[in-house]
C-alpha positions as a Python dict, from the first residue, in 0.01 Angstrom:
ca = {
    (1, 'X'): (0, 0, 0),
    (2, 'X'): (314, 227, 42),
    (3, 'X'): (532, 268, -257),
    (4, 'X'): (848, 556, -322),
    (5, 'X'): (845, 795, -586),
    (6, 'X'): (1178, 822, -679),
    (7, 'X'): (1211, 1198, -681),
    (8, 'X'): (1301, 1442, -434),
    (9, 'X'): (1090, 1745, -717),
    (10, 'X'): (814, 1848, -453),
    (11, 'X'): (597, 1957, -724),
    (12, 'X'): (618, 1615, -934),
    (13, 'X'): (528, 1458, -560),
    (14, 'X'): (234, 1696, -541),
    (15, 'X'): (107, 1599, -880),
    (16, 'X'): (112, 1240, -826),
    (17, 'X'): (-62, 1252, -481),
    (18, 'X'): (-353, 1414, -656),
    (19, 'X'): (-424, 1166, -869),
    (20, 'X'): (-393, 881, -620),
    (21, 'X'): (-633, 737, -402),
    (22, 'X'): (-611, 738, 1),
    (23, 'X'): (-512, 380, 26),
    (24, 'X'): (-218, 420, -182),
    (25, 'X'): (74, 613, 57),
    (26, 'X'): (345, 774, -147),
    (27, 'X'): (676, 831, 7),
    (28, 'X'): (901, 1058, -112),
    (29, 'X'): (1310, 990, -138),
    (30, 'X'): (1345, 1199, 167),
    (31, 'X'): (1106, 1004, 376),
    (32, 'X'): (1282, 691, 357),
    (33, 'X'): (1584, 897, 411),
    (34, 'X'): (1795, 856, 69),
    (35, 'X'): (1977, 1203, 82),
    (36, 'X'): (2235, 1090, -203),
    (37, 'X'): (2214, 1187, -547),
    (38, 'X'): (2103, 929, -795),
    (39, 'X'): (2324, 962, -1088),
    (40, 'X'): (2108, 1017, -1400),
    (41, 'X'): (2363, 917, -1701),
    (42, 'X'): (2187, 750, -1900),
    (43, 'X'): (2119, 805, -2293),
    (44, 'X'): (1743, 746, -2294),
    (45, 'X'): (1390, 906, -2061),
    (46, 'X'): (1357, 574, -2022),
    (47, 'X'): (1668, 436, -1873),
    (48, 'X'): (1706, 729, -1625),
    (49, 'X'): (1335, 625, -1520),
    (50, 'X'): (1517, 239, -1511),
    (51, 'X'): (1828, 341, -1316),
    (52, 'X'): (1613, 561, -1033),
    (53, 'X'): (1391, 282, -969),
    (54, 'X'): (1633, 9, -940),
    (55, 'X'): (1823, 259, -712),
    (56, 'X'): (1564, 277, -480),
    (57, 'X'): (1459, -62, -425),
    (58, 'X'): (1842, -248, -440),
    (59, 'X'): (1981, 44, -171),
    (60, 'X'): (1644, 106, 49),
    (61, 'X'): (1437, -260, -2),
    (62, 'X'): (1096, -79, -157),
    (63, 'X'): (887, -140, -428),
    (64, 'X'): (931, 156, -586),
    (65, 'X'): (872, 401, -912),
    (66, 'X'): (1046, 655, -1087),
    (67, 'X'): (979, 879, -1388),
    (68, 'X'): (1168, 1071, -1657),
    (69, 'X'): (1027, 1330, -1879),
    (70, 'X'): (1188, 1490, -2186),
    (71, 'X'): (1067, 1791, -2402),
    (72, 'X'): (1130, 1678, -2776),
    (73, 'X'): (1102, 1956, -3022),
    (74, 'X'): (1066, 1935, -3369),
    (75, 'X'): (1269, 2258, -3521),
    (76, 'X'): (1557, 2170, -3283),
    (77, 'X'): (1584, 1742, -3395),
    (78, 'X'): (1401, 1664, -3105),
    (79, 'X'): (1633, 1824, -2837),
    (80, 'X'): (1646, 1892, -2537),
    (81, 'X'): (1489, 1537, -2481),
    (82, 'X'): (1727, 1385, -2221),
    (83, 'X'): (1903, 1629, -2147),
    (84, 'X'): (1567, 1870, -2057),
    (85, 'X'): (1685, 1946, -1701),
    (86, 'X'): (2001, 2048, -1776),
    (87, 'X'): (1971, 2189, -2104),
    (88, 'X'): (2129, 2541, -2040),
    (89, 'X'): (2390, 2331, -1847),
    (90, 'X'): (2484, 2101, -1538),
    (91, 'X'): (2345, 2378, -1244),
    (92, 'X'): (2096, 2505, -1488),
    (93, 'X'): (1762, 2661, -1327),
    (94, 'X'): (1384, 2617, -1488),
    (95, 'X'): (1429, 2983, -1542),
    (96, 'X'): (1773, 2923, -1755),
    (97, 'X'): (1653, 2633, -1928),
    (98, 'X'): (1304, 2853, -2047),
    (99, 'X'): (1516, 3127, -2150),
    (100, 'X'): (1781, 2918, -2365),
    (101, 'X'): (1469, 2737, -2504),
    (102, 'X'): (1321, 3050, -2635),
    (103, 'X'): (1621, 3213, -2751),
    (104, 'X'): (1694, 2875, -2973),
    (105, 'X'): (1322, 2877, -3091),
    (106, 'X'): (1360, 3243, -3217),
    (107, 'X'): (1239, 3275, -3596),
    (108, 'X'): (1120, 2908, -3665),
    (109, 'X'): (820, 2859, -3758),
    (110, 'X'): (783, 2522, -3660),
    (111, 'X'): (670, 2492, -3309),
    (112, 'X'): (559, 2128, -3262),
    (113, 'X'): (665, 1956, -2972),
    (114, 'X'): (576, 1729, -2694),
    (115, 'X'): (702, 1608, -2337),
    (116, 'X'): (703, 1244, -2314),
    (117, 'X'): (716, 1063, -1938),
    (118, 'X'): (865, 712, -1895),
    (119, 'X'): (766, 610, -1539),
    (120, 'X'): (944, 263, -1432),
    (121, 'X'): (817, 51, -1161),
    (122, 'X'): (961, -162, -959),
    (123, 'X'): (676, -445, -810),
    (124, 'X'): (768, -728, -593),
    (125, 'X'): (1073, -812, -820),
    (126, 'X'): (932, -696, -1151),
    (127, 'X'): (927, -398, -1343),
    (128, 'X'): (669, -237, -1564),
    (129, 'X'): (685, 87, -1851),
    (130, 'X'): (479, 308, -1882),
    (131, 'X'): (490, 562, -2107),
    (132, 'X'): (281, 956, -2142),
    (133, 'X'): (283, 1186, -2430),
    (134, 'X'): (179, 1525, -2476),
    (135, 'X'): (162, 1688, -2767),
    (136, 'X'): (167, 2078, -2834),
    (137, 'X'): (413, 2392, -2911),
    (138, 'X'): (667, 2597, -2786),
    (139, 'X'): (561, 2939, -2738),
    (140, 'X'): (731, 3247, -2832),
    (141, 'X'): (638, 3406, -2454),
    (142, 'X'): (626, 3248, -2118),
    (143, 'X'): (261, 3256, -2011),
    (144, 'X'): (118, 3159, -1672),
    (145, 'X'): (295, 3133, -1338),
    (146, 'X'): (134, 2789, -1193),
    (147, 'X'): (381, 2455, -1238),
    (148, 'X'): (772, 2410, -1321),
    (149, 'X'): (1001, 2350, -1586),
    (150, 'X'): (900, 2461, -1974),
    (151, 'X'): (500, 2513, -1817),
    (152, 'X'): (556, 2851, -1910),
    (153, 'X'): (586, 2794, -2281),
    (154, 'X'): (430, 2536, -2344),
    (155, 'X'): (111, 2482, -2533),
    (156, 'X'): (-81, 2150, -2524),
    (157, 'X'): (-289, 2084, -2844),
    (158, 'X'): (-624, 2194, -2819),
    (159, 'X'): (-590, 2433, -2567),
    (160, 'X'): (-516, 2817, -2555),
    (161, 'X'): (-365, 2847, -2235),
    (162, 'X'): (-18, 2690, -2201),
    (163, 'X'): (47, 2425, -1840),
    (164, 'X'): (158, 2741, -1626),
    (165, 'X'): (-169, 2896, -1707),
    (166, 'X'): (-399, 2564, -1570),
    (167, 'X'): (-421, 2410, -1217),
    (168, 'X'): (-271, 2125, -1120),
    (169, 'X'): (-610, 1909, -1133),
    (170, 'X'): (-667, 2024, -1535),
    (171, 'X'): (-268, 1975, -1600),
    (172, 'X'): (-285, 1614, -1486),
    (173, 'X'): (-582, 1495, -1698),
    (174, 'X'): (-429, 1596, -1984),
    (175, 'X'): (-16, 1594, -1912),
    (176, 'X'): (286, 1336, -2041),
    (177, 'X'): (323, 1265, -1668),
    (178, 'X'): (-60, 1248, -1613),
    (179, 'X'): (-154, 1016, -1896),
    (180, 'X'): (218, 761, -1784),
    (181, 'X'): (89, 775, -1398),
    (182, 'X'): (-263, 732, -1505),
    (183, 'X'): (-156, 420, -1665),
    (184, 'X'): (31, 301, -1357),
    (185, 'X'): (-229, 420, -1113),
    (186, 'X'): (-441, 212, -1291),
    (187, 'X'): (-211, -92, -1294),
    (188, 'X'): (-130, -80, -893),
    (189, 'X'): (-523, -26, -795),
    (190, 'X'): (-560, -345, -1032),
    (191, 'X'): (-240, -522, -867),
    (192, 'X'): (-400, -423, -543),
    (193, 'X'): (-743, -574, -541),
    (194, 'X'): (-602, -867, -678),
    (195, 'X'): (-325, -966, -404),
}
């Protein structure tokens, strides 16, 4: 089975392919040659994660999925949420967006917070949710140099390390976008054996 991810984010590719099996071929956005920029505009994770899919497969013809994650943090009403890629504005950098995070989070004492992935996909006409939490904090240090985005500062519950501190193997067992790909992973090898 071939099927696009929806992103051109080499690392989010990377994660994905390591939780797939051989007989499922992921192709990137640049593989089947989409070079334009998908306009993101909507007001939800998971309408961005709608949008990107349906991009894909009306323009380009593929069955197709497509994620959106948000970090939602308590102290700050739940924000950045949608707006987590471009929270210290449009051309903002991981870097930028860590910085502005931790600068905000300064003096709370409430740290509870969670990433939450809506991954869309788009099936021989019909689309499936699926949805990933994560809960944990925001850190008052960045920790770790392994992953992208908040990684850094971010704690999962139960653990002492934050994601930039744990491989990309331990991050996906226990990640927003590991536990919504899991889910559709487990939906496509199911969808698979049966057609």
């Amino acid at each position: 089975m071939k099927i696009v991810f929806a992103t051109n984010n080499k690392n989010k590719v990377k994660e994905v392919k390591a939780m797939l099996p051989d007989d499922i071929e992921i192709l990137s956005l640049k593989d089947i040659g989409c070079t334009e920029e998908i306009v993101e505009d909507a007001d939800t994770i998971e309408g961005n994660a709608r949008i990107k899919a349906d991009y894909v497969t009306k323009n380009y013809g593929y069955d197709c999925f497509a994620d959106d994650t948000g970090l939602e943090v308590d102290a700050l009403n739940g924000a950045p949420g949608v707006y987590s890629a471009r929270y210290a504005g449009e051309e903002a950098t991981y870097e930028d967006n860590v910085e502005k995070m931790l600068k905000e989070m300064k003096g709370k004492s409430d740290r509870k917070a969670r990433f939450v992935t809506v991954a869309a996909l788009n099936l021989e006409g019909k689309q499936y949710l699926f949805k990933g939490v994560c809960e944990g904090k925001i850190l008052k240090e960045k920790r770790g140099h392994a992953g992208f985005g908040y990684d850094p500062i971010f704690q999962p519950e139960g653990f002492k390390r934050s994601f930039a501190e744990m491989d990309l193997e331990e991050k996906g067992k226990i990640s927003h976008r590991g536990k919504a790909m899991k889910k559709l992973i487990t939906f496509l090898l199911g969808y698979n054996s049966d057609n």
